[in-house]
C-alpha positions as CSV (number, residue, x, y, z in Angstrom):
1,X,103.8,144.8,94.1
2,X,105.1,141.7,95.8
3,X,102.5,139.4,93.7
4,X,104.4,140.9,90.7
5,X,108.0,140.7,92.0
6,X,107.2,137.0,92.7
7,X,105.8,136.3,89.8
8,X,108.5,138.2,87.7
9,X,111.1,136.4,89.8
10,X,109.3,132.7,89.2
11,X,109.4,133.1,85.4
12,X,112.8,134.5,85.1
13,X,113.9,131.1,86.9
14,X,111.8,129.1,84.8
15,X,112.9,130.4,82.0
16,X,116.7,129.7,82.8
17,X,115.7,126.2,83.6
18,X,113.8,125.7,80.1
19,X,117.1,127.7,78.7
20,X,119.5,125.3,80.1
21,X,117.2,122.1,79.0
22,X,116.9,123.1,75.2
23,X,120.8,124.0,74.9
24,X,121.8,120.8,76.5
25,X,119.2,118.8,74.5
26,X,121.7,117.0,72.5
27,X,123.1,113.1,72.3
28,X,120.1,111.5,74.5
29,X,118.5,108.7,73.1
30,X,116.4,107.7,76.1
31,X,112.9,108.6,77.1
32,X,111.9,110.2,80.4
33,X,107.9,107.8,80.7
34,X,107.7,106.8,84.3
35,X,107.0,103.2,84.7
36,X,103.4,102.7,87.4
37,X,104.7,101.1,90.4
38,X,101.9,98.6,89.7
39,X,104.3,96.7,87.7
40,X,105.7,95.2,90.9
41,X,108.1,92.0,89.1
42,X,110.2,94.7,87.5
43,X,110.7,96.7,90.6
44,X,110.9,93.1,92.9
45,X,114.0,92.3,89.9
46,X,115.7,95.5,90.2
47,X,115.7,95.4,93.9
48,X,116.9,92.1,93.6
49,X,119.8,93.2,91.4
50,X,120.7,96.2,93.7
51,X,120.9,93.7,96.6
52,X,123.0,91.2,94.5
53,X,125.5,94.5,93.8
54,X,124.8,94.2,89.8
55,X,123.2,97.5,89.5
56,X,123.0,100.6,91.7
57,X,119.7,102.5,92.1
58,X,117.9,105.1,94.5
59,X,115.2,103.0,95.3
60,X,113.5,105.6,97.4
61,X,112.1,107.8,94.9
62,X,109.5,106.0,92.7
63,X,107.9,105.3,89.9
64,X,111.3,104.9,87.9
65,X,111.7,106.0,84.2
66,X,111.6,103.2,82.1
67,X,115.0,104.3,80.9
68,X,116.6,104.3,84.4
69,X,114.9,100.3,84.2
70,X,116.1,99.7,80.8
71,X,119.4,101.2,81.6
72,X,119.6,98.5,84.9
73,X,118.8,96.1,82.5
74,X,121.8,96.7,80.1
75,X,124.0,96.9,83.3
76,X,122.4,93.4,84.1
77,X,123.3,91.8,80.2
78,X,126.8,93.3,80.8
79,X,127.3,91.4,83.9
80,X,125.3,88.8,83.0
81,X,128.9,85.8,84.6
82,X,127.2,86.9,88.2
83,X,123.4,85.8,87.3
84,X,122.2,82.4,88.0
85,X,120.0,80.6,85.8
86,X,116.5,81.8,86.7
87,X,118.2,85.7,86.9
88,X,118.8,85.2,83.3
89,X,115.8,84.0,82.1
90,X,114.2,86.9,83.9
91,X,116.1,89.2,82.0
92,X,115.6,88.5,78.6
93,X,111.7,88.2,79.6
94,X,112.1,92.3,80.7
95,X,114.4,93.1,77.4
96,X,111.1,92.1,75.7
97,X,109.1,94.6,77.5
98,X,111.5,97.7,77.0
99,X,112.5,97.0,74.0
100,X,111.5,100.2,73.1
101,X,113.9,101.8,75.4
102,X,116.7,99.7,74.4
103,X,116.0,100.3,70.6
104,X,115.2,97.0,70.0
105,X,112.1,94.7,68.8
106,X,110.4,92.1,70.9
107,X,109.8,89.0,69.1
108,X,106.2,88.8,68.2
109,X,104.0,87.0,66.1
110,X,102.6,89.2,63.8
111,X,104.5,92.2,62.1
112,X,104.0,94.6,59.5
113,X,106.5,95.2,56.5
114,X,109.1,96.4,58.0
115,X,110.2,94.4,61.5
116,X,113.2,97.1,62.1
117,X,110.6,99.7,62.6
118,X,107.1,98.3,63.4
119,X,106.0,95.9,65.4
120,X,101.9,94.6,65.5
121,X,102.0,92.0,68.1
122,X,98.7,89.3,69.2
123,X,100.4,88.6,72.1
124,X,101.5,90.7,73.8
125,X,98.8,92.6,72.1
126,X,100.4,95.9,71.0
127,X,101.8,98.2,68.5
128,X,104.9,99.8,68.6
129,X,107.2,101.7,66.4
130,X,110.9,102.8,66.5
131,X,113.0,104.9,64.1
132,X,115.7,107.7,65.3
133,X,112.9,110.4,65.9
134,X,109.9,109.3,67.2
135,X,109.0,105.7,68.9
136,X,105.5,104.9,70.0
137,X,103.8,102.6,71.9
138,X,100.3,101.6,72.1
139,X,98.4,98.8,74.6
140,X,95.3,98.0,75.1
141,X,94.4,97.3,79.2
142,X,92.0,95.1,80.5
143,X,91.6,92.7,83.6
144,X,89.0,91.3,86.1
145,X,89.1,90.6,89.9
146,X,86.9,87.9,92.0
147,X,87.0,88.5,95.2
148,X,85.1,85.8,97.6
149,X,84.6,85.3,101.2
150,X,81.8,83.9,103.1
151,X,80.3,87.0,102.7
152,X,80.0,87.1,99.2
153,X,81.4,87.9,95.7
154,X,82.8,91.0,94.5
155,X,84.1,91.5,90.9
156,X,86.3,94.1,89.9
157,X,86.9,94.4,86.4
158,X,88.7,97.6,83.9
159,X,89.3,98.5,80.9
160,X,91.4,101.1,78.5
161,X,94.0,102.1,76.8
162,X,97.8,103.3,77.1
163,X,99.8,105.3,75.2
164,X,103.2,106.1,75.0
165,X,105.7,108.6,72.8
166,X,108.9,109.8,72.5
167,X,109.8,112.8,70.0
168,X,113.4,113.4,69.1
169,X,114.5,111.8,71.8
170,X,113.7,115.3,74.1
171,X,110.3,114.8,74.7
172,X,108.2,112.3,75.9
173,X,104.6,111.8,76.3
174,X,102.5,109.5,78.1
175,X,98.6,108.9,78.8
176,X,96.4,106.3,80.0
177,X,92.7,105.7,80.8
178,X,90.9,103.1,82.9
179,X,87.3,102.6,83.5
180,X,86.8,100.8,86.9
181,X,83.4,98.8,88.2
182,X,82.8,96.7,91.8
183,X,79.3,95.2,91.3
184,X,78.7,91.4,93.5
185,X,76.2,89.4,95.0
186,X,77.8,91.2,98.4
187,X,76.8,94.5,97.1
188,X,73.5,93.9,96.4
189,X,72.2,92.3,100.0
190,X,69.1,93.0,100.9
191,X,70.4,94.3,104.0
192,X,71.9,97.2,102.6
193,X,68.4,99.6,102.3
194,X,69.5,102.6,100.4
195,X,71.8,103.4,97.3
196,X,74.5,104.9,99.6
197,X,75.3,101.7,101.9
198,X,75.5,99.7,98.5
199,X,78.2,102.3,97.2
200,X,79.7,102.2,101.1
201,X,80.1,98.8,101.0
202,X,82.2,98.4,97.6
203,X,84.6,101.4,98.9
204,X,86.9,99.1,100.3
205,X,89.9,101.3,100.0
206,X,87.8,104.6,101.6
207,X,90.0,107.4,103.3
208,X,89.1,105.6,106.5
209,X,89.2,102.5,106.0
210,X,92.6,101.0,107.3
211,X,93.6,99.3,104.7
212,X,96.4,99.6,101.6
213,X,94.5,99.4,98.8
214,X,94.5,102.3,96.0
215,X,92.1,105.2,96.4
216,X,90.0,106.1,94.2
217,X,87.0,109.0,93.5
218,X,84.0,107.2,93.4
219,X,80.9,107.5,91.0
220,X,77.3,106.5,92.6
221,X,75.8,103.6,91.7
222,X,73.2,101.3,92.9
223,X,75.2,97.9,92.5
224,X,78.6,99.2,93.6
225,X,80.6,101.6,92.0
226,X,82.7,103.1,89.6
227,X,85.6,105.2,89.1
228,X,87.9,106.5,86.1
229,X,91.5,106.6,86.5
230,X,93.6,109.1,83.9
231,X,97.4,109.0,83.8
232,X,99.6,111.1,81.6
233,X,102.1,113.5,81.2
234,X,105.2,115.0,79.4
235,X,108.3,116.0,79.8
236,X,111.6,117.3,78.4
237,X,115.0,116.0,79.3
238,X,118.7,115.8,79.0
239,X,121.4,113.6,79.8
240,X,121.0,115.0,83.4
241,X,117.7,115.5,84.4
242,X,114.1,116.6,83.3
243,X,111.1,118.7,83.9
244,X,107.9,118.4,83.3
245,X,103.9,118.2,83.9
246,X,102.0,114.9,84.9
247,X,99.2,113.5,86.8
248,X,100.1,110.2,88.3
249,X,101.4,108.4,91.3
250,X,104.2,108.9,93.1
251,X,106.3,107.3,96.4
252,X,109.2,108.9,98.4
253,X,110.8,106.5,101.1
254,X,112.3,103.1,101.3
255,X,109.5,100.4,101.6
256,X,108.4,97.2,100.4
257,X,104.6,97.7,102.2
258,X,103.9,101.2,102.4
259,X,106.0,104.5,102.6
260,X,105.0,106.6,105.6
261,X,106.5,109.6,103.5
262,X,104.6,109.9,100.2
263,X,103.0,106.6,99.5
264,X,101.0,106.2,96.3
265,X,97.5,105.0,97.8
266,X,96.0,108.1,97.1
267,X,94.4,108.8,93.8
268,X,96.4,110.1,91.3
269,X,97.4,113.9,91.2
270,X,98.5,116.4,88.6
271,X,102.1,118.2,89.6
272,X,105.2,120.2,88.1
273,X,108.0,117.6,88.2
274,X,111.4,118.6,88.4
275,X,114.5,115.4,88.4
276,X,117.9,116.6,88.4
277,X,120.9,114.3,88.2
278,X,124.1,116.2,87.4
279,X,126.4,113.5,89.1
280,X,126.6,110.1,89.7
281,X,126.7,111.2,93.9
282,X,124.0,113.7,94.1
283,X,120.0,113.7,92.8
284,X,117.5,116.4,93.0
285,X,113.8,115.6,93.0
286,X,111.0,118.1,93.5
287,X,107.3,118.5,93.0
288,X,104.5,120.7,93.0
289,X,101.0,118.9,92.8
290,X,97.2,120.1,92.9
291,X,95.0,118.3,95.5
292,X,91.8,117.5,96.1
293,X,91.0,119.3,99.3
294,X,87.3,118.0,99.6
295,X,86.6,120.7,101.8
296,X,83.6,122.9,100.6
297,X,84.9,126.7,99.7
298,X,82.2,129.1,100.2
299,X,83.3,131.8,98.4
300,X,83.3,130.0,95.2
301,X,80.1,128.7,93.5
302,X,78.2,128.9,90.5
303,X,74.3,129.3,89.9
304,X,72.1,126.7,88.5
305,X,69.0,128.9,87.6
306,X,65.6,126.8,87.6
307,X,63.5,127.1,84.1
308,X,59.7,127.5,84.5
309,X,60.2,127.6,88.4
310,X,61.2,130.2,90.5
311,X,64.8,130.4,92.6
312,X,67.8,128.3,91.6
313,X,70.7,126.3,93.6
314,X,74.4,127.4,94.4
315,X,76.8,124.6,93.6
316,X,79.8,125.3,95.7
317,X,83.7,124.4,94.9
318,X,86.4,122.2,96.5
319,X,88.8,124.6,98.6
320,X,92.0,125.1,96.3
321,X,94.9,122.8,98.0
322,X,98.3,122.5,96.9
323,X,101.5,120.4,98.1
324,X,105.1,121.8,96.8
325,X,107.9,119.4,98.4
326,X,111.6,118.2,97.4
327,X,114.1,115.7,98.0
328,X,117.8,115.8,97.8
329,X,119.5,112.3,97.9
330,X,123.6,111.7,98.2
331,X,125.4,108.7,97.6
332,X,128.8,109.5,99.3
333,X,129.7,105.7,98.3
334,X,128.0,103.0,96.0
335,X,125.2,101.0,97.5
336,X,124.8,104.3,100.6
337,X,122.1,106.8,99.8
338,X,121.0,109.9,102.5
339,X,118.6,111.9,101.7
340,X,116.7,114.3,103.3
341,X,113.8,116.9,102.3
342,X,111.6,119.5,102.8
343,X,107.3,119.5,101.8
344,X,104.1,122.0,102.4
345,X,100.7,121.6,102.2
346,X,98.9,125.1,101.4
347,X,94.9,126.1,100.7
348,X,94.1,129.0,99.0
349,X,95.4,131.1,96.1
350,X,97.8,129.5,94.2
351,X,101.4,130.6,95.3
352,X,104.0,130.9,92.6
353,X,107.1,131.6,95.4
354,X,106.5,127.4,96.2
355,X,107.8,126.6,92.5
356,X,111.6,127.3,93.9
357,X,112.9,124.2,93.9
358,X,115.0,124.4,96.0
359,X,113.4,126.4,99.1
360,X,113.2,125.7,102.6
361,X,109.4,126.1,102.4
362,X,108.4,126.7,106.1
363,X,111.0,129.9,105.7
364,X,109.1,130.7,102.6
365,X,105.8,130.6,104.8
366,X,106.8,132.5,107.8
367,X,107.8,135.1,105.3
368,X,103.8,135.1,103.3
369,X,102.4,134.3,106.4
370,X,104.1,137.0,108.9
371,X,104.9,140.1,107.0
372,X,101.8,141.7,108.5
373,X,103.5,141.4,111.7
374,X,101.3,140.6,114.4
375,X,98.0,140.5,112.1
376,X,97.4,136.8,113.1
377,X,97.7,135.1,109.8
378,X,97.9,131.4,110.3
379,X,101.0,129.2,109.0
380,X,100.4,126.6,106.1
381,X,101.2,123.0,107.4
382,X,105.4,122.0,106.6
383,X,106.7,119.1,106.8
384,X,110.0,117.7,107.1
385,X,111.5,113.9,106.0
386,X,114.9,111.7,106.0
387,X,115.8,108.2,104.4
388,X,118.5,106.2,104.0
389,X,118.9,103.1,102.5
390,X,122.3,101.1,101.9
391,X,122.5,97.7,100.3
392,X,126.8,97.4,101.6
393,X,126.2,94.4,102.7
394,X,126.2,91.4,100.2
395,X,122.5,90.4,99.5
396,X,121.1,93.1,102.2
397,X,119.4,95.9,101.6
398,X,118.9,97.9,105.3
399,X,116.7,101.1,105.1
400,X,114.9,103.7,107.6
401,X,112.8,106.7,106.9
402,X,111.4,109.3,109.3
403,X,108.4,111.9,108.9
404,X,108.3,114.6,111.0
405,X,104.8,116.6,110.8
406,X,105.7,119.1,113.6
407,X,109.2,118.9,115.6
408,X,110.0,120.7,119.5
409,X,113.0,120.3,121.1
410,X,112.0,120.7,124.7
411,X,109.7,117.4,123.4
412,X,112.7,115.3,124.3
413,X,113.0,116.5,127.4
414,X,112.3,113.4,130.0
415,X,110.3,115.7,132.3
416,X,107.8,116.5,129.2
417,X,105.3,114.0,128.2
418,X,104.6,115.3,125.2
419,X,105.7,113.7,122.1
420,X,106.6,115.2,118.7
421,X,104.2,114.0,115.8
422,X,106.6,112.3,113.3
423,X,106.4,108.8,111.7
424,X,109.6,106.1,111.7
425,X,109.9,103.2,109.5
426,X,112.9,100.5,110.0
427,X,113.1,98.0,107.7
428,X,115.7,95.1,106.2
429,X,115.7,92.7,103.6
430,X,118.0,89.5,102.5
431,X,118.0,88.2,98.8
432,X,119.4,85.1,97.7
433,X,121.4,84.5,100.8
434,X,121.7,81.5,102.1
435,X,119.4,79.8,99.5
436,X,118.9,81.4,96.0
437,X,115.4,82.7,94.6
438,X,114.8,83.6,98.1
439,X,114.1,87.1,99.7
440,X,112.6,87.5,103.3
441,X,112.3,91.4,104.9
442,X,110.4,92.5,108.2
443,X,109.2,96.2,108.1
444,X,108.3,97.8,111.7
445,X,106.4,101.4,111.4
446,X,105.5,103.8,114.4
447,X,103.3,107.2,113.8
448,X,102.5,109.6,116.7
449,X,99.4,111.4,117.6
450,X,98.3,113.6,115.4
451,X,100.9,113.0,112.5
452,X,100.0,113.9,109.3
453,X,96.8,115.7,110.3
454,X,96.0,119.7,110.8
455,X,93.4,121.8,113.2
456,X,92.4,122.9,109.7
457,X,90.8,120.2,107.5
458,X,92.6,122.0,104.1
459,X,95.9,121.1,105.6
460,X,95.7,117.9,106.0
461,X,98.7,115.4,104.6
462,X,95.9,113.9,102.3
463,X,94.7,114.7,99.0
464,X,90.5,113.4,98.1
465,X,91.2,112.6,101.9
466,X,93.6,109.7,101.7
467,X,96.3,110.1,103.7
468,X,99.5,110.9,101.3
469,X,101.9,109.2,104.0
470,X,101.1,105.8,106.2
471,X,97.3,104.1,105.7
472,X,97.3,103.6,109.1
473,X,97.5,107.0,110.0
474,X,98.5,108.5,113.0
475,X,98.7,107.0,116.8
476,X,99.6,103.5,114.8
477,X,102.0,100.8,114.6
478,X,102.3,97.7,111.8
479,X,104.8,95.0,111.6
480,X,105.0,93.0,108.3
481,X,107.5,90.3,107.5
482,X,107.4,88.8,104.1
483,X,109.2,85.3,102.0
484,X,109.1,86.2,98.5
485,X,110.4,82.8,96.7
486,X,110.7,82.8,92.7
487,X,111.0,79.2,91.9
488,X,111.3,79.9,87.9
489,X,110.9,82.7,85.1
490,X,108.0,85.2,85.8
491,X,106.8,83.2,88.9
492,X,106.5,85.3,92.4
493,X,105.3,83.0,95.8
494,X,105.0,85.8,98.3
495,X,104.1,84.5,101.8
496,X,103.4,87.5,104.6
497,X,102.1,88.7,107.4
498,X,100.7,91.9,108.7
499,X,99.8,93.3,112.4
500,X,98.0,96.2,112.1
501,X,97.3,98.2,115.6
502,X,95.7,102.1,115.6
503,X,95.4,103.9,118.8
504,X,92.8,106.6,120.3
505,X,91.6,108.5,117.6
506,X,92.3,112.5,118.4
507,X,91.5,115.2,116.3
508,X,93.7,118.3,116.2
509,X,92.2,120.7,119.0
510,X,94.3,123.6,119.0
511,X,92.9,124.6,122.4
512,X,93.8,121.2,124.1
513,X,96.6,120.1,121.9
514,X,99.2,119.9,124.7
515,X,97.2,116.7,126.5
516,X,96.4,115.3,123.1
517,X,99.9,114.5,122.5
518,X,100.9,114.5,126.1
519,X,98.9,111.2,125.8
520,X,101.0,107.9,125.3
521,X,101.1,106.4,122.0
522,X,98.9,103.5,121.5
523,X,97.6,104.4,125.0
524,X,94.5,101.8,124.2
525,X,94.7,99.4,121.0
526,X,91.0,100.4,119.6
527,X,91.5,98.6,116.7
528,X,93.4,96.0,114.8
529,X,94.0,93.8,112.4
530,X,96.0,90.6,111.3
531,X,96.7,89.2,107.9
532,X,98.3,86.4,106.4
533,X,98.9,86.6,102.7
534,X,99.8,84.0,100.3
535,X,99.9,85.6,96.8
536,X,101.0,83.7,93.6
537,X,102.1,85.5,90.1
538,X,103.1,84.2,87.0
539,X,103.7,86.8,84.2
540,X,102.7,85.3,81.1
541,X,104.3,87.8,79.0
542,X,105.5,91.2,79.6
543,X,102.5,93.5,81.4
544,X,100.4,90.2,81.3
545,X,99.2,88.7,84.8
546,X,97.4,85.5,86.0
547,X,97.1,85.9,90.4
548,X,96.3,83.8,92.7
549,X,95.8,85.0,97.1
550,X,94.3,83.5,99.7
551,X,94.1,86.1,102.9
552,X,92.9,85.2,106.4
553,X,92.5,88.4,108.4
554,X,90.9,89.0,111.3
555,X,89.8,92.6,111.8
556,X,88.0,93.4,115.6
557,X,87.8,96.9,117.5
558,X,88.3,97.1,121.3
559,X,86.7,98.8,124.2
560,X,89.2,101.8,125.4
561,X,89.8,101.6,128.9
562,X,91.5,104.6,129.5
563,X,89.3,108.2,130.6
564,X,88.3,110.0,127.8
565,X,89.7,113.5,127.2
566,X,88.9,116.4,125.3
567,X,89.2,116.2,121.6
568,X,89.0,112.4,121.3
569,X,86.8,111.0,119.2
570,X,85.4,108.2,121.5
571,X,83.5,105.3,120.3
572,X,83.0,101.3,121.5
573,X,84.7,98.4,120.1
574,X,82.1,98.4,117.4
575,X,82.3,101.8,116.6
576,X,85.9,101.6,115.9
577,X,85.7,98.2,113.7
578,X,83.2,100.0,111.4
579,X,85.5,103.0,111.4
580,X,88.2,101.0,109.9
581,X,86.9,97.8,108.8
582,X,84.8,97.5,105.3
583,X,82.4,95.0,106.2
584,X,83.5,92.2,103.6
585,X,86.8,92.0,106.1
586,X,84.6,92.5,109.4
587,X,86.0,89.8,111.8
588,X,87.7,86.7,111.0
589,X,87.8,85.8,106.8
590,X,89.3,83.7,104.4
591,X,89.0,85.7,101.1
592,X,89.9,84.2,97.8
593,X,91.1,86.5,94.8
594,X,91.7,85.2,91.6
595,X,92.2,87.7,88.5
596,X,93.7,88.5,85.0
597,X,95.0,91.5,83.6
598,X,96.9,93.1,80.4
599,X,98.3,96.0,81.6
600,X,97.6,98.2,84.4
């Protein structure tokens, strides 16, 4: 009877939502497409023109709508007195690349009859089309990565397709496909004796591997490997909000590295998205997602029976895993935004009372979870998060985030050593101030023991086991300072470096989880990593990149010195660098990446 109250309840609020979109559908010609926070120039400009006090956005919340861009952009030409010269040329370059959004045409040079309504373009190869009830836009994607060190090549390379619609200016849809391949001279050493340490060794952004690259699902193969990467969705919206259905990536918190909130390292996910915006001080954002739980379910199979042989194999499922979370940001005045949320993770049957927006969901837990009373029914794994960013200050934009995995008052209490498992970030950033076409930012983030993990493997903060917050992980700590310098239109110099440090590795023991995080963060440095970047972009024209980096890093694991307790996963310094480390960044390296790419 509950099932059925909860369900019943569920759909009579959805239905009021869907009621109150398609009777406010009216006098909105924008589209609700989310822009992949791949496309990092036109997030680096809008930041830029947040911090220059031209434009105001919630930068904590990504991937924007293009129409939230296009709309900063048509602030920008407004203003366009307070831009200097290289701003300007930056801007017409993006009012090329939403033209769509701005109900314009790019200039291009080939078109077909009718230049107010179709445009067939060579470069930048693509077709798109515009009237007052239905636009369109179709790219092709393709790109290739060298990567080379002294211990070998790798080549990356992709290929596909994206697509993009918007139907009576209520609904827009959105889908992409890329085929991915590593293959190398590296991959193929001798050394490696068996198809798996070939595959192991192209993994370079594996769940354990410490390092922020994007995750991906691999594919077996004997040179390297392969993965697929599908993107889409669609959604209706109004003047002040939307909803919708997509599968793509996502980032909550203030960063310019990595969020220690929701980052968007992990592979792509399918969720309910929900965006409200009903006034210019207050924004609603909230999601419900499927994961990938990669933990075996064995209650769920299906039977491969063998012909002309006797007996057959059981070919189990994933355990079901879900994440339901939501963010409410204020901006009490221009340039200030608090905001402050609430997520679970839960394994299992699906469970419509998480599709409430606006829930308190460890509430909504105890109350599943409990009702037995006494029956012993374990909790699902809540989180809770904060950020605020403000960019008050001319040319500064000052932010902080924290995540807190599990919180204790008697924690703070001097006498008790043990420590709550959250996750701070503190970061700052000047643009052009004192010299333009010059940004510098430091970044310093700190994660407990334990943070973002759970005694049960479905419960993790991870989806295909990436960590959704932090790629350090927890018992961590990274500084990263950065000089971005843009010298002329489309041109990014980015000069940084990164210290990477990651501390006794615990697992959650229930039964000994008081001295696991009674134990001092960072007790001994078992591994760690430094990285100096130099990365140079020129955008040749809209969604078109040429890159150059040149990395040294130096990646080495240490003996722990400390005694060894229960529920710590204890290795040598060895151990720990093949932990973290794939082995084309093993030690000391100076890696060369050159590459090319039409989309994303």
């Amino acid at each position: 009877m509950r099932i059925k109250y909860q369900l019943s309840t569920v759909n009579c609020q959805l239905s009021i939502i869907l009621s109150i979109f398609i009777f406010t559908l009216t006098n909105v010609n924008a589209q609700s497409i989310p822009e992949h926070v791949s496309y990092t120039r036109i997030y680096d400009f809008v930041d830029e023109l947040a911090m220059d006090g031209i434009v105001d956005i919630n930068s904590a919340i990504k991937p924007y709508n293009r129409n939230t861009i296009a709309s900063a952009l048509k602030q920008a030409m407004q203003k366009d007195s307070l831009l200097f010269k290289r701003q300007k040329k930056d801007l017409n370059f993006f009012i090329s690349e939403f033209a769509n959004e701005l109900d314009t045409m790019p200039k291009a040079y080939v078109h077909w009859t009718n230049k107010k309504t179709f445009d067939l373009s060579l470069l930048q190869p693509q077709f798109l089309y515009n009237n007052r009830k239905f636009k369109a836009q179709i790219r092709p994607i393709i790109g290739m990565d060298l990567y080379y060190n002294s211990n070998g090549l790798i080549m990356k390379r992709w290929y596909g397709v994206d697509l993009q619609m918007d139907i009576i200016s209520h609904i827009s849809i959105w889908g992409s496909i890329r085929d991915n391949s590593f293959n190398g001279n590296f991959l193929n050493k001798k050394i490696y004796t068996d198809v798996y340490k070939r595959i192991h060794a192209a993994k370079m952004s594996q769940p354990d591997y410490l390092y922020n690259l994007p995750g991906c699902a691999y594919k077996e193969a004997n040179y390297g490997g392969d993965y697929s990467d599908v993107r889409g969705g669609i959604r209706a919206y109004a003047w002040f909000g939307s909803i919708g259905f997509m599968k793509d990536n996502i980032s909550w918190g203030d960063t310019y590295n990595c969020s220690n909130i929701i980052s968007s390292r992990a592979p792509s996910f399918p969720m309910i998205t929900l965006n409200l915006t009903p006034c210019k001080w207050f924004e609603f954002n909230y999601i419900h997602g499927f994961l990938i739980s990669n933990v075996i379910d064995s209650t769920r199979w299906y039977y491969e029976e063998y012909y002309n042989a006797e007996g057959g194999k059981k070919h189990y499922r994933p355990m079901n895993k879900y994440i339901a979370a939501n963010m409410f940001t204020f901006k009490p005045v221009k340039g200030l935004y608090i905001a402050f949320g609430n997520s679970i993770i839960y394994s299992g049957d699906f469970q419509p009372i998480f599709l409430i927006p606006f829930a308190f969901f460890k509430s909504l837990d105890h109350l599943m979870t409990k009702a037995a009373g006494g029956s012993g029914v374990e909790n699902q794994n809540s989180q809770v998060f904060f950020n605020i960013s403000t960019r008050n200050i001319p040319h500064t934009h000052i932010y902080g985030s924290v995540f807190i995995d599990e919180f204790s008052i008697s924690r703070w209490r001097k006498d008790n050593p043990q420590q709550n498992p959250v996750s701070f970030k503190l970061g700052a950033t000047v643009s052009n101030w004192p010299l333009k076409n010059v940004q510098v930012g430091f970044e310093y983030t700190r994660s407990n023991i334990i943070c973002y993990k759970h005694s049960i493997q479905s419960l993790t903060w991870a989806s295909n086991s990436y960590n959704l917050g932090h790629y350090l992980g927890d018992n961590s700590q990274q500084f990263y300072a950065f000089i971005n310098y843009k010298p002329i239109r489309s041109l990014n110099l980015n000069l940084s470096y990164t210290k990477d440090q990651k501390g006794n590795d615990y697992n959650y023991e229930r039964r000994n989880i008081s001295q696991i995080i009674s134990q001092p963060v960072l007790k001994d440095i078992v591994w760690e990593n430094d990285i100096v970047s130099f990365k140079a972009l020129y955008e040749v024209w809209p969604n078109a990149y040429a890159m150059l980096n040149v990395d040294w890093n130096y990646a080495r694991g240490h003996n722990p010195t400390s005694a060894a307790i229960e529920g710590e996963n204890r290795m040598d310094a060895t151990g720990y660098l093949n932990k973290y480390t794939p082995d084309f960044y093993k030690g000391s390296n100076i890696s060369l990446m050159v590459g090319f790419s039409i989309g994303f």
